[in-house]
C-alpha positions as CSV (number, residue, x, y, z in Angstrom):
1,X,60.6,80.2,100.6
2,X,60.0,77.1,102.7
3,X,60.3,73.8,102.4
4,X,57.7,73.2,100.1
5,X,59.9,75.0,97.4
6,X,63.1,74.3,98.7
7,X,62.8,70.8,98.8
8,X,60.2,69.8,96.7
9,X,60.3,72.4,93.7
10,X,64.2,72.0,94.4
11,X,64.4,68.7,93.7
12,X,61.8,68.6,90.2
13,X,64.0,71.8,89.2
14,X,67.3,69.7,89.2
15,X,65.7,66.1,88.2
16,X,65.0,68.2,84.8
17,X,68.2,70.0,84.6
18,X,69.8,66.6,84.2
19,X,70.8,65.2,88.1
20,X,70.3,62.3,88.7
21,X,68.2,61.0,91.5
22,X,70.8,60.4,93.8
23,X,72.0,64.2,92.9
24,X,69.4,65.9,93.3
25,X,68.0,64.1,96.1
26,X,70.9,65.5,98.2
27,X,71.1,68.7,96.8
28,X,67.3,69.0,97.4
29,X,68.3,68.3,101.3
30,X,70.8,70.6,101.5
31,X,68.7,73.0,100.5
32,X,66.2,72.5,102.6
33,X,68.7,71.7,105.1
34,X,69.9,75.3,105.2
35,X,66.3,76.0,107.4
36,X,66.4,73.5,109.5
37,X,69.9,73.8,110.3
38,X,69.9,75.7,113.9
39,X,71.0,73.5,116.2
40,X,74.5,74.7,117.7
41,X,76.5,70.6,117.9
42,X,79.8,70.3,119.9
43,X,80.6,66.4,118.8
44,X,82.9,64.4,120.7
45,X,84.7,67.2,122.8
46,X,87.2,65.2,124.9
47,X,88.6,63.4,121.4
48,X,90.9,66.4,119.6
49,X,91.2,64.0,116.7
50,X,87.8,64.0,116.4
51,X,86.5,67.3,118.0
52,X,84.1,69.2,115.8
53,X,81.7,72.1,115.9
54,X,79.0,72.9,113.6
55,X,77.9,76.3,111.7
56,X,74.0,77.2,111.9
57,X,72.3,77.9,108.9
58,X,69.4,79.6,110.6
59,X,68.2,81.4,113.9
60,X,65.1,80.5,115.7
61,X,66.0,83.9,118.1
62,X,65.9,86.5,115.1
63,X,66.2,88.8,117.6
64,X,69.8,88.2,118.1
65,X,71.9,90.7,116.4
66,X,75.0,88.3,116.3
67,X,72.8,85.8,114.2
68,X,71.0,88.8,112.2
69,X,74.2,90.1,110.8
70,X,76.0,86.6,110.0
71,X,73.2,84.0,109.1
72,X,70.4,86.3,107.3
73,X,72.8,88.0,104.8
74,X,74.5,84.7,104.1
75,X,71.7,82.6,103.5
76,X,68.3,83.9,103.4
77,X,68.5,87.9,102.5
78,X,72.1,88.2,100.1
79,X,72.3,91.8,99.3
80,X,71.7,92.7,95.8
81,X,71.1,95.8,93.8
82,X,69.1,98.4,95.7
83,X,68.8,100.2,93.0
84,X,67.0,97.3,90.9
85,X,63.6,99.0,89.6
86,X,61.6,96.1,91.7
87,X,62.8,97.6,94.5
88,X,61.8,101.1,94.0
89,X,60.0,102.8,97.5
90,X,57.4,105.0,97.6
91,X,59.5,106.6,100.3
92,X,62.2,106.4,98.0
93,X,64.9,104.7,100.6
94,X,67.1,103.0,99.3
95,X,69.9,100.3,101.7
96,X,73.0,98.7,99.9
97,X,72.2,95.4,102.1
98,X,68.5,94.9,100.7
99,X,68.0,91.8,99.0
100,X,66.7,91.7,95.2
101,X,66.2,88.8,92.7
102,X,69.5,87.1,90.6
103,X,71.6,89.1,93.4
104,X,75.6,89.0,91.7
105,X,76.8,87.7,95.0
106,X,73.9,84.6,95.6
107,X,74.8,84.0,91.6
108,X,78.4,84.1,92.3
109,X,78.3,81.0,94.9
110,X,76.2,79.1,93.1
111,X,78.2,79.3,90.2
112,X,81.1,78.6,92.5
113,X,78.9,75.4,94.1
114,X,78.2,74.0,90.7
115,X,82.0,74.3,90.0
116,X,83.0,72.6,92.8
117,X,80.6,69.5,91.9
118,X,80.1,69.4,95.7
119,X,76.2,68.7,95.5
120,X,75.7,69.3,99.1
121,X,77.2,72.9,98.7
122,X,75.0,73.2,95.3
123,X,72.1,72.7,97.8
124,X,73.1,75.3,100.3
125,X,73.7,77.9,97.6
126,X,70.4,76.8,95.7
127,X,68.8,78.2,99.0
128,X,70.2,81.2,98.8
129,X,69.9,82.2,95.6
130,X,66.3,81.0,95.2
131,X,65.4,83.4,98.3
132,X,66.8,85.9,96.5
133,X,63.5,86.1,94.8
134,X,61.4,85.2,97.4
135,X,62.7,88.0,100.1
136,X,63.2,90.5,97.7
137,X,63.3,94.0,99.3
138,X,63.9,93.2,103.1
139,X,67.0,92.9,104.6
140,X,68.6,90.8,106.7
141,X,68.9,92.6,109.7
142,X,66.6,94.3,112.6
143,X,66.3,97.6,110.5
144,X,62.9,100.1,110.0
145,X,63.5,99.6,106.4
146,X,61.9,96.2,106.5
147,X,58.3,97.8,108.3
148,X,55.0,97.7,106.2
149,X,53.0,100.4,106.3
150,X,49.4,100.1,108.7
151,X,46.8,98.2,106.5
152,X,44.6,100.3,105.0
153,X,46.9,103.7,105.5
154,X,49.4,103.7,102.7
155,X,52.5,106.4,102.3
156,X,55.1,106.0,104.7
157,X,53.2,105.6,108.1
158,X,54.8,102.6,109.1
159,X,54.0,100.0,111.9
160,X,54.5,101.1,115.2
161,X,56.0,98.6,117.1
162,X,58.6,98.1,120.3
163,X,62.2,97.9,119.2
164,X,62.6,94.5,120.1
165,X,60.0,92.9,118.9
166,X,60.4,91.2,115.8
167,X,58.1,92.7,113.0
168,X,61.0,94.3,111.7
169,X,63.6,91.7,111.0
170,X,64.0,90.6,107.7
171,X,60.2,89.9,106.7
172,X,58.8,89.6,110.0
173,X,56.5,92.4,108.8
174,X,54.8,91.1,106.3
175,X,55.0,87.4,108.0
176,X,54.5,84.3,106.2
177,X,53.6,86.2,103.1
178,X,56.4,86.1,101.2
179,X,56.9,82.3,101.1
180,X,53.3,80.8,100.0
181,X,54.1,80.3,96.6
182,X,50.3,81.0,95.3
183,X,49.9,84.3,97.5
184,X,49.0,87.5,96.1
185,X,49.7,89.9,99.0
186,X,50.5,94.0,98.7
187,X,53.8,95.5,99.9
188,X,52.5,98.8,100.1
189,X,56.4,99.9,100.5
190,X,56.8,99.5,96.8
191,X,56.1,101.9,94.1
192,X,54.6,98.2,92.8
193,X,52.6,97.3,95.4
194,X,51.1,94.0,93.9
195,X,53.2,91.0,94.5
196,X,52.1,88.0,93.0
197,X,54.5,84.9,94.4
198,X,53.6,82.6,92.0
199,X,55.3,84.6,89.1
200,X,58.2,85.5,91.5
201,X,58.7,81.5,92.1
202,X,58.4,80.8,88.5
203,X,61.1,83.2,87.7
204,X,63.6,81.7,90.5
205,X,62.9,78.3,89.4
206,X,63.7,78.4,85.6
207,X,66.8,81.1,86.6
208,X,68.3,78.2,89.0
209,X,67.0,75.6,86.1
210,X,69.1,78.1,83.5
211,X,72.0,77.7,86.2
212,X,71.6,73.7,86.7
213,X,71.0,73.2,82.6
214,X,74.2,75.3,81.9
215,X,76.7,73.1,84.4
216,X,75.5,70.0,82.8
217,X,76.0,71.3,79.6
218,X,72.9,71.5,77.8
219,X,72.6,73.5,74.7
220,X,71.1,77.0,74.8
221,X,68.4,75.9,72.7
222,X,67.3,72.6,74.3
223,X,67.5,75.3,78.0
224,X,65.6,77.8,76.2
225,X,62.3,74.9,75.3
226,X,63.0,72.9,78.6
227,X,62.8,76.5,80.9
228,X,59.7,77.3,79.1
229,X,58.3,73.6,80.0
230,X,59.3,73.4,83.4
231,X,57.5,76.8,83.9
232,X,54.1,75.5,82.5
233,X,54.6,72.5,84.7
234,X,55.5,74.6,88.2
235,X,52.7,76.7,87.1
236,X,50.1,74.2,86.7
237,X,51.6,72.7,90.2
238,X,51.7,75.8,92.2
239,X,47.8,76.3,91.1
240,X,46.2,79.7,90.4
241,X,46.9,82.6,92.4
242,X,44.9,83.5,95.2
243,X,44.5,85.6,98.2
244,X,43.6,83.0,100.6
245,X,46.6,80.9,99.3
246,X,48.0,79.1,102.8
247,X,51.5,77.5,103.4
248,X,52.3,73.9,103.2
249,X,48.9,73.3,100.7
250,X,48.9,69.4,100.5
251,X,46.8,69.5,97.3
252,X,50.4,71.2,96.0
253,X,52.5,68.9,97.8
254,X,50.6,66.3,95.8
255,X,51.2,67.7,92.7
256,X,55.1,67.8,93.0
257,X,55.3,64.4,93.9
258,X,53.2,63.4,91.4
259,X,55.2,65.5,89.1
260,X,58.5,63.2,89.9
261,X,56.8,60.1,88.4
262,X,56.6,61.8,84.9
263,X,59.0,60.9,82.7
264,X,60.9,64.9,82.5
265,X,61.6,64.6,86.2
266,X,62.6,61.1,86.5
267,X,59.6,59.1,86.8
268,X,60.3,57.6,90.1
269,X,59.0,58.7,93.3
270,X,60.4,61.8,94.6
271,X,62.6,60.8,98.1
272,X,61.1,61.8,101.3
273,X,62.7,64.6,103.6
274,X,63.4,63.9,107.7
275,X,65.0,66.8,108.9
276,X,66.9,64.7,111.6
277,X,67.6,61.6,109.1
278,X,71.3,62.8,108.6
279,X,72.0,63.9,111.9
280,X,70.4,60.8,113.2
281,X,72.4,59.0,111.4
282,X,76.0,60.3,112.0
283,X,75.2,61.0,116.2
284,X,74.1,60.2,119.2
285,X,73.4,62.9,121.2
286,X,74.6,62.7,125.0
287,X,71.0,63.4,126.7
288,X,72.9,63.3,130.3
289,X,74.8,66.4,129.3
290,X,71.4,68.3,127.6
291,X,69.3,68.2,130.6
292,X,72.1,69.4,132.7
293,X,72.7,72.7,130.7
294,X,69.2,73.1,130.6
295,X,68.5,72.9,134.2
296,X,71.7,75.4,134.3
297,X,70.2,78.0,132.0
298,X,66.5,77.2,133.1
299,X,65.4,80.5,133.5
300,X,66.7,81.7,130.4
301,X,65.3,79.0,128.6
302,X,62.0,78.7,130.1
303,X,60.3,79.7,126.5
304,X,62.2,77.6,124.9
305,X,61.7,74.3,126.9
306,X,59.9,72.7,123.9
307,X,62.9,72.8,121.2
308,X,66.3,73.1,121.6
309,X,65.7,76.7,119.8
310,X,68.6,78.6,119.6
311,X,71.0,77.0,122.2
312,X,74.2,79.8,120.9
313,X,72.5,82.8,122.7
314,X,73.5,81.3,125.9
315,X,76.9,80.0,124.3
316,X,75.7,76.1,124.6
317,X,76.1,73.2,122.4
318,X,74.2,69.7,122.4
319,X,76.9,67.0,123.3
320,X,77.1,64.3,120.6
321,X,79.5,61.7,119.6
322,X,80.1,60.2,116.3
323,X,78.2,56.7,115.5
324,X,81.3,56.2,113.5
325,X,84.1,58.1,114.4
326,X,87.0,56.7,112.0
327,X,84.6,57.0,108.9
328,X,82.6,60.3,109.9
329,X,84.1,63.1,107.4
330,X,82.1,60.8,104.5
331,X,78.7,60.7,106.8
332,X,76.3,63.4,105.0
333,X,75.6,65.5,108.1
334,X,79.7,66.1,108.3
335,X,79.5,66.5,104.6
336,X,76.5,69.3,104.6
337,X,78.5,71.1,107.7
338,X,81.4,71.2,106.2
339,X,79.7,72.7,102.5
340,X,77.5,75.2,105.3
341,X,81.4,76.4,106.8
342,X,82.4,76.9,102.7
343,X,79.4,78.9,101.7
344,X,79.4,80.5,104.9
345,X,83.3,81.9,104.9
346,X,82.8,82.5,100.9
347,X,80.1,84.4,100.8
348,X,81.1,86.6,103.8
349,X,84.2,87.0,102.0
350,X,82.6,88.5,99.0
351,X,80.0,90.7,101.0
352,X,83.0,92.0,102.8
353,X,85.2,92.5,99.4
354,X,81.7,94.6,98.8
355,X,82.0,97.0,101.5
356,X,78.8,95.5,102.6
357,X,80.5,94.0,106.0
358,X,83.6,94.3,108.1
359,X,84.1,91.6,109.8
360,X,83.4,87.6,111.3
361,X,83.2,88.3,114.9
């Protein structure tokens, strides 16, 4: 999923749950946060009582094995059941880290998020668990388990491609596919072929709705008729399903927002999403020190000149200071880091208690 459903779905799905706007706005930031989260931050390095790192969230290099095995699996691929009968191969293969929808582990840190009351770590796991559905049957690693067969050839003849490249990390493969909520695309992998996004979307959104509802308390009953609600409603805002459906539609864009002026979701208008607005907020970033590492790794980052992109491969960090120093730990970008390092350290611990991983380094 992308922003679109992260954000904007995100945000309508916890407005009807019973947030309030404040709530979910944050939560809905969070989650969309997780993606745009991939800037490595080193703030205010010469002051120990104030000296902090963050965590990315996400890789713009997924061709970096470091970032494959510790971001993907925590936050956009969590292993679930490879056995699950959606996942079922024509090649019958079978990996213990693929990812599959209401994944015991994603569950298991939201449930823990919505415990906590931490909305900002509700967010983060929201992301996770949502993509369950979304990137169901890749994995979060460079693997040949994630290749799609040649278009128009079927059975197991799979891409052929240079190990490097990136078709077969997570869904590099089948691209964008997987995230255009109205999309009906083939994984000719599957035994079921015939993926139709829109009904995988609709059953994330009233599973996280279920989770939301259940935390604040609402009856089983008054879930059961609101779930079936907010599905007609994301239904009718996602559109019909469609071939030619594209990313980032603004026709459904336009229906979400308009969606938050109803009465169910709040009737107000639905906030808008910066991806900078908290860091921008909480930092100034010391451009004296950026240029410099950049003229240092130059070379290195010749392709990358136009974005930051993924400053950790070369072991750099942007320079920033705190606006605020004395009040930072309550500024939201501290507060989102500090819920990424939770779900982050949880989450590894449980794929590790698993047998799925073996280690942080």
């Amino acid at each position: 999923m992308d922003i679109e459903f992260h954000f904007f779905a995100t945000y309508l799905i916890a407005m009807r749950a019973g947030f309030s706007p404040e709530e979910a706005a944050i939560l809905a930031h969070s989650a969309q946060g997780v993606d745009d989260n991939h800037v490595p931050v080193l703030v205010d390095a010469g002051h120990p009582a104030a000296f902090y790192k963050n965590t990315i969230s996400q890789t713009m290099d997924i061709l970096r094995p470091h970032d494959d095995a510790h971001i993907y699996p925590i936050f956009h691929f969590v292993p679930g059941d490879p056995n699950a009968p959606s996942a079922a191969r024509v090649d019958g293969k079978i990996d213990p880290m693929v990812a599959t929808p209401d994944a015991p582990i994603a569950l298991a840190m939201l449930q823990a998020a919505l415990t906590s009351g931490d909305f900002f770590r509700i967010g983060i796991a929201s992301h996770a668990y949502l993509d369950t559905w979304a990137h169901q049957n890749f994995i979060g690693r460079k693997d040949s388990f994630n290749m799609l067969p040649k278009d128009g050839q079927g059975g197991n003849e799979v891409i052929e491609v240079v190990e490097d490249l990136a078709i077969n990390v997570g869904h590099g493969a089948a691209k964008h596919d997987p995230d255009i909520p109205a999309l009906i695309w083939t994984d000719a992998r599957l035994l079921n072929s015939a993926v139709n996004n829109r009904d995988r979307f609709l059953d994330a959104s009233e599973a996280l709705f279920r989770r939301f509802a259940e935390a604040k308390g609402k009856a089983p009953a008054e879930i059961d008729a609101t779930a079936g609600q907010l599905r007609a409603d994301l239904a009718e805002d996602i559109g019909e399903p469609s071939t030619r459906a594209i990313a980032w539609d603004q026709l459904r864009i336009g229906r979400y927002c308009a969606r938050a002026f109803t009465a169910p979701y709040g009737g107000q208008a639905m906030p808008s999403y910066q991806a900078e607005a908290w860091f921008e907020e909480a930092l100034q970033e010391d451009r004296k020190s950026i240029v410099d590492q950049f003229k240092a790794e130059v070379d290195k980052l010749a392709d990358k000149l136009g974005d930051y992109g993924d400053l950790i491969r070369q072991d750099l960090r942007i320079d920033c200071s705190w606006r605020d120093a004395e009040s930072h730990a309550s500024n939201n970008w501290y507060r989102f880091q500090e819920a990424i390092k939770t779900h982050y350290e949880e989450t590894w611990s449980a794929l590790m208690a698993a047998g799925l991983v073996h280690d942080i380094e």
